[in-house]
NUGU-269549 format. One record per residue: residue in one letter; y, x, z of N, C-alpha, C, CB in turn; chain. Coordinates in Angstrom, 2 decimals, decimal comma. Glycine has a CB too. Example, Ala and Ser with C-alpha at 12.3 -4.5 7.8 and 13.67 -1.06 7.14 Angstrom:
2
 code    n.c2    n.c1    n.c3   ca.c2   ca.c1   ca.c3    c.c2    c.c1    c.c3   cb.c2   cb.c1   cb.c3 unit
    a   -5,69   13,19    7,80   -4,50   12,30    7,80   -3,30   13,20    7,80   -4,47   11,31    9,05    A
    s   -2,25   12,85    7,08   -1,06   13,67    7,14    0,03   12,90    7,87   -0,60   14,08    5,72    A
END
This chain:
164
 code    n.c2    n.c1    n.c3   ca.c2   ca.c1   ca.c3    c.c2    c.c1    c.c3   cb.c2   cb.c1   cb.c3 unit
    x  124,04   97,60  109,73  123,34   98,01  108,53  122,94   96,79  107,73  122,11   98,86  108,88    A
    x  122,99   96,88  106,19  123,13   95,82  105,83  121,38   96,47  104,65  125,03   95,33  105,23    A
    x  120,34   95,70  104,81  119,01   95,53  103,97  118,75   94,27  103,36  117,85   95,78  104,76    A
    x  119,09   93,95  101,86  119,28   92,79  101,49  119,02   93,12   99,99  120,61   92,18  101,94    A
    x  117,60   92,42   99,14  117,18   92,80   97,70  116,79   91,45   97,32  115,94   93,97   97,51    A
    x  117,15   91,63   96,08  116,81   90,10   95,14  116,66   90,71   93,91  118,13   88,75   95,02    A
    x  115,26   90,29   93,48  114,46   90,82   92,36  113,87   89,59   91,84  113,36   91,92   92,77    A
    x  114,16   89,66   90,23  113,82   88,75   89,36  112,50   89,17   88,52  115,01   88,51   88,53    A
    x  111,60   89,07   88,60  110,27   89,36   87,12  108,95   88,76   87,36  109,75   91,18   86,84    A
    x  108,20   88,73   86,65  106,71   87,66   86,39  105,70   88,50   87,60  105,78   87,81   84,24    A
    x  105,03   87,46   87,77  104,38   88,18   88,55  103,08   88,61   87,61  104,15   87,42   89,88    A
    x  102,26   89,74   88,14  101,63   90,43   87,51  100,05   90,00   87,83  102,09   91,75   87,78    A
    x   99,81   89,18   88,91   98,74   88,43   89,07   98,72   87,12   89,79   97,94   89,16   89,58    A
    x   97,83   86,42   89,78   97,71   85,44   90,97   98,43   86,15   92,03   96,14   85,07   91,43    A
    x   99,59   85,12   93,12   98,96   85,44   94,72   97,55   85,91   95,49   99,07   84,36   95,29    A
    x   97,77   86,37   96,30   96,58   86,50   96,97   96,75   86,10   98,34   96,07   87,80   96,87    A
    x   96,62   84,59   98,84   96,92   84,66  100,26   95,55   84,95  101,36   97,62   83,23  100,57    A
    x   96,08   85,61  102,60   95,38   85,66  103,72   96,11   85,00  104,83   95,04   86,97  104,00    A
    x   94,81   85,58  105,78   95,28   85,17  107,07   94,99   86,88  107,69   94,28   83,63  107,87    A
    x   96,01   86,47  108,71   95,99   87,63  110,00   94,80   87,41  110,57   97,19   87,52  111,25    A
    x   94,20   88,21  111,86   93,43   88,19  112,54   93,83   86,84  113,74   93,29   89,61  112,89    A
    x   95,13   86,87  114,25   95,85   85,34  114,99   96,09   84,66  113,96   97,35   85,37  115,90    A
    x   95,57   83,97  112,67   95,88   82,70  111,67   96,68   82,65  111,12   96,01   81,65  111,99    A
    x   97,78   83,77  111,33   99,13   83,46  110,40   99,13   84,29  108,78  100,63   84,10  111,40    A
    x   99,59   83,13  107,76   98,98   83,28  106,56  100,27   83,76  105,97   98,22   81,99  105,92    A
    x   99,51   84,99  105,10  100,72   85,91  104,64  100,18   86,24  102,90  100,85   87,62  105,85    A
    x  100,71   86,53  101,96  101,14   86,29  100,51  101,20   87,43  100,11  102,36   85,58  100,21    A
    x  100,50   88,02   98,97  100,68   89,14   98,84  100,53   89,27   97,12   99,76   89,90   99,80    A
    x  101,57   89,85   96,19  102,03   89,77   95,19  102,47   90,71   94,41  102,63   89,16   95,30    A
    x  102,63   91,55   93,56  103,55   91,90   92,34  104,05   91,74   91,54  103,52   92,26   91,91    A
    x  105,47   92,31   91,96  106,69   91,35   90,30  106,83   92,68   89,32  109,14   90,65   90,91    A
    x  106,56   92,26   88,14  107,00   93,51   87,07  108,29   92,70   86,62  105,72   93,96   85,55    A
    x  109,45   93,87   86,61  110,69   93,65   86,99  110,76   95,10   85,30  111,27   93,98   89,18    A
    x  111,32   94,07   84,19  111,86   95,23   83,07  113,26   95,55   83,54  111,94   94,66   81,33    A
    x  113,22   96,89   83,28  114,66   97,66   83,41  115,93   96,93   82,45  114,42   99,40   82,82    A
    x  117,19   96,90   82,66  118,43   96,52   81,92  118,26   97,08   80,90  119,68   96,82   82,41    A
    x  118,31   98,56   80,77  118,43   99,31   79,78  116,92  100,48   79,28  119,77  100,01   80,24    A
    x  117,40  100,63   78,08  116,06  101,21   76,87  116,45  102,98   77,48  116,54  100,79   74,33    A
    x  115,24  103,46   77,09  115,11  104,82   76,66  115,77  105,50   75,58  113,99  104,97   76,43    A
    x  116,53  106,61   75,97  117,66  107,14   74,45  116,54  107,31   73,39  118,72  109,04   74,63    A
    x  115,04  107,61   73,38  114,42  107,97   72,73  114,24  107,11   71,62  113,60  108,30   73,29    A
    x  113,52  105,93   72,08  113,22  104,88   70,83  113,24  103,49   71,31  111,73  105,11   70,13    A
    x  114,60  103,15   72,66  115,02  102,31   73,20  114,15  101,68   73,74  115,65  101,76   72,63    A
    x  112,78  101,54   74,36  111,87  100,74   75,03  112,70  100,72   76,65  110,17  101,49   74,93    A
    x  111,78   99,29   76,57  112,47   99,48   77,76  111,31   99,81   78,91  113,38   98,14   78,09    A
    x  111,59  100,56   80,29  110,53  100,51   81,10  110,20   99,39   82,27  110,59  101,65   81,61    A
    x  109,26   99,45   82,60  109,13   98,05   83,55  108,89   98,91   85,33  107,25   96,80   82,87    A
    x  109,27   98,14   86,22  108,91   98,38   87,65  108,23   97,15   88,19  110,16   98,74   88,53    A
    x  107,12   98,01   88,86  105,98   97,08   89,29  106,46   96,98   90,88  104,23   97,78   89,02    A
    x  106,77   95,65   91,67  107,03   96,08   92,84  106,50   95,12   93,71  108,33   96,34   93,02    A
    x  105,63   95,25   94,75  104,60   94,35   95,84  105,48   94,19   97,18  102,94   95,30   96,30    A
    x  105,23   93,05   96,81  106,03   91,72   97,86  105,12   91,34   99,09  106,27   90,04   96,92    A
    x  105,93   90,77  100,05  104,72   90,45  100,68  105,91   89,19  101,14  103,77   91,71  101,90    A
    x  104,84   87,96  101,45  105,88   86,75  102,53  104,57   86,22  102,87  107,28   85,32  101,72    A
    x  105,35   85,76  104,59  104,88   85,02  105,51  104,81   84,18  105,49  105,11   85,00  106,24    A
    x  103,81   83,69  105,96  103,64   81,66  107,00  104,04   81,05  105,93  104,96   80,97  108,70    A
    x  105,37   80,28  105,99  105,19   78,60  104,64  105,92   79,27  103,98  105,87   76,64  104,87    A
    x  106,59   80,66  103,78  106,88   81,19  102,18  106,02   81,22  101,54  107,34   82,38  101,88    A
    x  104,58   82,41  102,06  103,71   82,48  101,66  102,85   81,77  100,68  103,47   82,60  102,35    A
    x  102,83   80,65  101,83  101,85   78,95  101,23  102,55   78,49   99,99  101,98   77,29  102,51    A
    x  103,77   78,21  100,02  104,54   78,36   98,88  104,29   78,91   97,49  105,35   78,95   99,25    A
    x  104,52   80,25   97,99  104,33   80,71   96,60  102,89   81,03   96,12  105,13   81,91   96,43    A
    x  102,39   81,07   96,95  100,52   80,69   96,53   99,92   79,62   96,06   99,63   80,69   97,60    A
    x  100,89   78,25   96,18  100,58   77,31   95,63  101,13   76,96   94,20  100,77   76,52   96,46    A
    x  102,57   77,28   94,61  103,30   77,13   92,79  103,24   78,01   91,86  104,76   77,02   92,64    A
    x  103,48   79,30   92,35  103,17   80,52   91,11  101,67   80,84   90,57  103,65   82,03   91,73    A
    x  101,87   81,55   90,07  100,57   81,72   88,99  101,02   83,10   88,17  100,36   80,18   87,73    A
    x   99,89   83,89   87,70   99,97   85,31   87,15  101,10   84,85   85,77   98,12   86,06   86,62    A
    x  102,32   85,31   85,42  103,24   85,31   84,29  104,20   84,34   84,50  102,59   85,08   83,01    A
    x  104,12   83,30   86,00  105,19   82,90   86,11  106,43   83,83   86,45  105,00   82,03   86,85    A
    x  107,98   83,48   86,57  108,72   83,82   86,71  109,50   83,66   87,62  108,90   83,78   86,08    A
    x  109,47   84,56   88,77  109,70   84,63   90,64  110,98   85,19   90,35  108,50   85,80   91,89    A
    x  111,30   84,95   91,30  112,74   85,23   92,02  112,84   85,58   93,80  113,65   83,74   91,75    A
    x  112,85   86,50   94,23  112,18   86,94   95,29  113,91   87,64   96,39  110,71   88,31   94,59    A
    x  113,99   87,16   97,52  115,26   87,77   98,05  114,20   87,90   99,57  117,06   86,58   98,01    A
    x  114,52   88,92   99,99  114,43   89,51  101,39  114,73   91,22  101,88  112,98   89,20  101,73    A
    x  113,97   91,77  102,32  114,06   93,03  102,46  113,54   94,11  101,88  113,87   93,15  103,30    A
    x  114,12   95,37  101,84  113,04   96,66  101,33  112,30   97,22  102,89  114,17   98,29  100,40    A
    x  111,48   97,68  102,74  110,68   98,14  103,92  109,40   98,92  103,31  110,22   96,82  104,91    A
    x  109,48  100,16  104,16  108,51  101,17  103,54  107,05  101,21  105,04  109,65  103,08  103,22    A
    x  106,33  101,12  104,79  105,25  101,24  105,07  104,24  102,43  104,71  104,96  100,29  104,74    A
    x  103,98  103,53  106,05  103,26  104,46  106,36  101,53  104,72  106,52  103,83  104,61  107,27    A
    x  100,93  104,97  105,41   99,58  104,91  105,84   98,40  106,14  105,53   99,16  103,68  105,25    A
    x   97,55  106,27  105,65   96,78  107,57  104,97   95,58  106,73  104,11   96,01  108,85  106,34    A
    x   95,48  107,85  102,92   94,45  107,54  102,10   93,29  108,13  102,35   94,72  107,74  100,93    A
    x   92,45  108,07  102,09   90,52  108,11  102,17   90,30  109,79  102,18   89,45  107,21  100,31    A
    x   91,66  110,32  101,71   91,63  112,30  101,74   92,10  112,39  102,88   92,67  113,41  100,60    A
    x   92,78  111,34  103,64   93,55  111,68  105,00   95,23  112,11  104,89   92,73  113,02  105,68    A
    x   95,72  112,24  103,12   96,90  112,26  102,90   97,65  111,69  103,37   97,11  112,17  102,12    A
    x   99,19  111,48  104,07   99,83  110,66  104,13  100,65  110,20  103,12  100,25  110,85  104,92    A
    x  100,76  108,74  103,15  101,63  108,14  101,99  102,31  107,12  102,34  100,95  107,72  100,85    A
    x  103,39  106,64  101,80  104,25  106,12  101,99  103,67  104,78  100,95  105,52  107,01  101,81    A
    x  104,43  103,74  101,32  104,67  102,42   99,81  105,75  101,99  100,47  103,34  100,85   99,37    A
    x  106,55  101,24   99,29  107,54  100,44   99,80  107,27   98,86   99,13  109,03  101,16   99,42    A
    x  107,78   97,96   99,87  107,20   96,71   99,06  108,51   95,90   99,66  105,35   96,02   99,50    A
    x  108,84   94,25   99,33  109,73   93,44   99,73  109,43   92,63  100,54  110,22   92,94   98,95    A
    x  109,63   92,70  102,25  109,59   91,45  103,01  110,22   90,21  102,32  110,27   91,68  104,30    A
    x  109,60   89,33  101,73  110,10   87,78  101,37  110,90   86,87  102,25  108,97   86,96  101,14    A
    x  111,88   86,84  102,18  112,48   85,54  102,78  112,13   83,97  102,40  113,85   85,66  102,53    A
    x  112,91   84,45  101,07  113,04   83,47  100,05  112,69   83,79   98,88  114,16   83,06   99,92    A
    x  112,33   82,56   97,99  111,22   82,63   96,84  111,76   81,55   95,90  109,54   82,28   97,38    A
    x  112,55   82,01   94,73  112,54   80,84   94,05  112,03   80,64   92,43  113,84   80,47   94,20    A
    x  111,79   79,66   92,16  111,68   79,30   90,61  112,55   80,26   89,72  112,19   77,73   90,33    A
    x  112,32   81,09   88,84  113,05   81,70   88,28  113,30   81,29   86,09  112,42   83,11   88,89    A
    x  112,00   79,72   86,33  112,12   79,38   84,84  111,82   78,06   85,18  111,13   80,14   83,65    A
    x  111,65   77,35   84,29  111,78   75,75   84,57  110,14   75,32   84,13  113,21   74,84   83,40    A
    x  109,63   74,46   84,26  108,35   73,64   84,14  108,41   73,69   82,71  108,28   72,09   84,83    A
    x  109,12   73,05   82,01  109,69   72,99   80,45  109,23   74,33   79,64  111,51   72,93   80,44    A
    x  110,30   75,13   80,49  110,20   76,71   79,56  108,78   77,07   79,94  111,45   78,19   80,10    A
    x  107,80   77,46   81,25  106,50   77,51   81,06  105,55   76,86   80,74  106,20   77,75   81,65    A
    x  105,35   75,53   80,13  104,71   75,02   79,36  104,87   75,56   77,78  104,97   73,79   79,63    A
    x  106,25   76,12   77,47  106,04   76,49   76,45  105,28   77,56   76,06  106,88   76,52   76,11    A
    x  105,87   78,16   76,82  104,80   79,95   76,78  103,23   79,70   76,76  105,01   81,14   78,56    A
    x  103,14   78,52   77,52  101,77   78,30   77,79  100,91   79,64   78,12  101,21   77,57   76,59    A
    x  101,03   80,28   79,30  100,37   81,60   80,05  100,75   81,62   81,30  100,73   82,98   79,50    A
    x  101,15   79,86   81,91  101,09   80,07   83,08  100,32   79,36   83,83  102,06   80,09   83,46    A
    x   99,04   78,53   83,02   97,84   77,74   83,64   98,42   76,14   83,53   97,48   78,30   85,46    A
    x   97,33   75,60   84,39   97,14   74,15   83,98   98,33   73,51   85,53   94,93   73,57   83,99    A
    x   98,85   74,25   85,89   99,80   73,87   87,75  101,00   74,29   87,51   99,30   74,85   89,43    A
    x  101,88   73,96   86,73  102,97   74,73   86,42  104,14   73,57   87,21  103,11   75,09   84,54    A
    x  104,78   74,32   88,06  106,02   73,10   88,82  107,30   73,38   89,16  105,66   72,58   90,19    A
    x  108,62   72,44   89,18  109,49   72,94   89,83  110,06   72,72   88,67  109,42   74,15   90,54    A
    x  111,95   73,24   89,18  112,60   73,03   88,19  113,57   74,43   88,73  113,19   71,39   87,99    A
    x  114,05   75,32   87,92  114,92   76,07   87,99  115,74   76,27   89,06  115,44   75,87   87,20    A
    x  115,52   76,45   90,10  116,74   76,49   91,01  115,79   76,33   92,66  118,08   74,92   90,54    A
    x  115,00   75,68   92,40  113,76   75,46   93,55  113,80   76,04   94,44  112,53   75,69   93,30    A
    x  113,79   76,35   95,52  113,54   77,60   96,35  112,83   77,06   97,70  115,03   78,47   96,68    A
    x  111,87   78,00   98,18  112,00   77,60   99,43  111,88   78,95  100,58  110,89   76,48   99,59    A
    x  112,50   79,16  101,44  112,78   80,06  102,10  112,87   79,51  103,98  114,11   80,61  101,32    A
    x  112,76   80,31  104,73  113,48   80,15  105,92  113,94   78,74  106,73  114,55   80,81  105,61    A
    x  114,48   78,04  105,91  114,91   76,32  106,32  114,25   75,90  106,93  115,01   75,25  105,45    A
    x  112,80   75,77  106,48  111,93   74,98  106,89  111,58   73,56  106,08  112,35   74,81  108,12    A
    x  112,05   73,60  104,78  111,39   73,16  103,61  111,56   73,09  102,86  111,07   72,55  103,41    A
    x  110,70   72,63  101,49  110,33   73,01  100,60  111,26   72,74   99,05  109,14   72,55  100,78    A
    x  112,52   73,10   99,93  114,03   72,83   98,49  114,44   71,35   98,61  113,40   73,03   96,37    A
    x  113,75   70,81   97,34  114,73   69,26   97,16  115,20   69,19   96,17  115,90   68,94   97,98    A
    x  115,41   70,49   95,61  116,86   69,78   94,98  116,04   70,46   93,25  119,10   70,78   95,78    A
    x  117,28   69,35   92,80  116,23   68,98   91,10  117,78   69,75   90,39  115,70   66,38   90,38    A
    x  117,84   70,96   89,87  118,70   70,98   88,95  119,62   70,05   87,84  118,18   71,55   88,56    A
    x  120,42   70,50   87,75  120,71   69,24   87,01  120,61   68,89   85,73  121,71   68,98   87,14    A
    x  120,71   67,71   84,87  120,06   67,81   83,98  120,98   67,59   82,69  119,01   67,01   84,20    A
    x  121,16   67,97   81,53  121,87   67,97   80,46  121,45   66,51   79,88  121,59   69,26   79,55    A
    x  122,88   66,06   79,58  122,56   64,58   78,64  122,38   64,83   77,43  123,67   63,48   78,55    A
    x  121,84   64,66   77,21  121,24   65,07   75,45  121,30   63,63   74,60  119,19   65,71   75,41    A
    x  121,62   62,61   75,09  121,75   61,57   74,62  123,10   60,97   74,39  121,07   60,95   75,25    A
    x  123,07   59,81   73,38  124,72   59,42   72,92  124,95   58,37   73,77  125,05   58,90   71,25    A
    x  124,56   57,63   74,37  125,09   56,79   75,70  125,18   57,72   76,74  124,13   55,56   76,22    A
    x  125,90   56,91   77,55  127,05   57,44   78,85  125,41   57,49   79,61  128,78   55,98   79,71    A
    x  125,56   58,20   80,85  124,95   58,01   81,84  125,40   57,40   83,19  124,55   58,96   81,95    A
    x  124,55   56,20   83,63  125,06   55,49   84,43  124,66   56,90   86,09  124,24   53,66   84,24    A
    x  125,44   57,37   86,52  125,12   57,86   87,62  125,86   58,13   88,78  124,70   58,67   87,35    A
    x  126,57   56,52   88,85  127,39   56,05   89,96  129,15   56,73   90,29  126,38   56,40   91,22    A
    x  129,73   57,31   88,98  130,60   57,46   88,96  131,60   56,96   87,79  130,44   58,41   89,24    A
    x  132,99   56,32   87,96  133,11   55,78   86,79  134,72   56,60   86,12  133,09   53,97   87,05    A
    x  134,64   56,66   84,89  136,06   57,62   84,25  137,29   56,91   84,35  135,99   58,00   82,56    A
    x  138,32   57,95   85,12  139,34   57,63   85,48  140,09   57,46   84,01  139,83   58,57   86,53    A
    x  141,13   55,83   83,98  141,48   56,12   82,87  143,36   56,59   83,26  141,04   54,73   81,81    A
    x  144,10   56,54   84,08  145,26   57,54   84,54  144,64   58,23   85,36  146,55   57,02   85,19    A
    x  145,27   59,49   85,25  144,35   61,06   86,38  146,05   61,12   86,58  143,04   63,15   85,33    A
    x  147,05   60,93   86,12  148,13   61,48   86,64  148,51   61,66   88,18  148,97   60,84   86,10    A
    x  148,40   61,20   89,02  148,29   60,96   90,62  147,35   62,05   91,37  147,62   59,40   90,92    A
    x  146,77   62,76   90,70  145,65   63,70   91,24  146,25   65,16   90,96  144,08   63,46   90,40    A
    x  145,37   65,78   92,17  146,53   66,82   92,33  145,78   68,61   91,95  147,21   66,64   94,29    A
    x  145,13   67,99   91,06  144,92   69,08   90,08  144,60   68,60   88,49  143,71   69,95   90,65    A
END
């Protein structure tokens, strides 16, 4: 059986991290996730609100870098969870075990918006999940400038010999 979801949208508040009753610190979140497509009516589009949850150093993670209107990127599981309300009803929720958690906008683009606080980090592509740390790796970056960039590779001037 194959249970495998990756959901892109802002989150709708701060994290909220805890701890278990044994210390292990777990993350608890909502992504509002807008639909692809509008209503035939007057094309709006609708949004889905959906509560995440991640463990131990996902958790810490994303409690430290995100912030209410950043833009998550969330891959792990669906899993429904059974409980009763205060009438004694039973009810169901479903929410996303977190694996992995990544940057879903760049430092750049949320400074612009300016609505994602004074801690805004990371660069597009960020992730940290499962490994056991915290990414590394810096997207890459567009030369926007009219000199070459020195970055240890130099242009072949015959390519004929190469075998594509």
């Amino acid at each position: 059986m194959l249970n495998h979801i990756v959901v892109m949208g802002r989150l709708v508040q701060d994290p909220e991290l805890r701890s278990t009753p044994s210390g292990v610190n777990l993350s608890r979140f909502t992504i509002a996730c807008e639909r692809d497509f509008g209503s035939r009516e007057n094309g709006d589009r609708q949004t889905d609100f959906i509560d995440c949850v991640a463990w131990r150093q996902t958790g810490e993670f994303i409690n430290r870098f995100f912030q209410k209107g950043r833009m998550i990127v969330v891959s792990g599981r669906l899993q429904s969870r059974k409980w009763q309300d205060r009438d004694g009803n039973n009810r169901t929720s479903w929410e996303i075990q977190v694996d992995n958690a990544y940057f879903g906008d760049s430092k750049r683009d949320s400074d612009n918006q300016g609505n994602y606080g004074q801690s805004s980090y990371g660069n597009a592509g960020q992730s940290y999940g499962g490994s056991g740390n915290y990414g590394g790796y810096d997207a890459p970056r567009q030369n926007t400038s009219a000199s070459p960039v020195n970055d240890g590779f130099a242009e072949l001037d015959d390519d004929g010999d190469l075998p594509f």
